[in-house]
N, C-alpha and C positions, 0 to 999 in steps of 0.2 A: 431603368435601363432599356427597357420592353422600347419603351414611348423615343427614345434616344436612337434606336434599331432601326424603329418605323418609320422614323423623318430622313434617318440615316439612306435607307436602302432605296425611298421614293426619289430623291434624289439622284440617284442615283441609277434607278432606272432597274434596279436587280438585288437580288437578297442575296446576299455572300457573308459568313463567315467572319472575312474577310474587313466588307464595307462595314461591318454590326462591329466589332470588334476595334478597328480603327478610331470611328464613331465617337464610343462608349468613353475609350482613352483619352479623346483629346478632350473630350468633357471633364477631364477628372477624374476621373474615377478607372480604378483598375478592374480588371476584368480578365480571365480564365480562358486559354482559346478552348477548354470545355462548359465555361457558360458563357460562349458565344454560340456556339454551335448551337444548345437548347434555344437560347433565343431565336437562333436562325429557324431552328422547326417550330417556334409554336410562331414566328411572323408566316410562315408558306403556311402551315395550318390555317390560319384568320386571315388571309387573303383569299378573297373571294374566285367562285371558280369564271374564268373569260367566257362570255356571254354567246350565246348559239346563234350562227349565222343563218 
């Protein structure tokens, strides 16, 4: 589901909830809007931090 999130949200342009959840569904697979939400934090966890100007 993690992997489904992350193609999900780049797409995207934004990690939401929302986009992770959506996502996950039209794949098949059901999913919790409380284990979307976990996936939503550990995707903004392992996205790396934007680069020093």
């Amino acid at each position: 589901m993690l992997r489904i999130g992350r193609e999900a949200a780049a797409r995207a342009g934004r990690i939401t909830r929302a986009v992770v959840a959506t996502a996950i569904r039209e794949s098949g697979l059901p999913v919790s809007n409380q284990v979307a939400g976990e996936l939503v934090q550990q995707l903004r966890s392992d996205k790396p931090p934007p680069p020093h100007r």
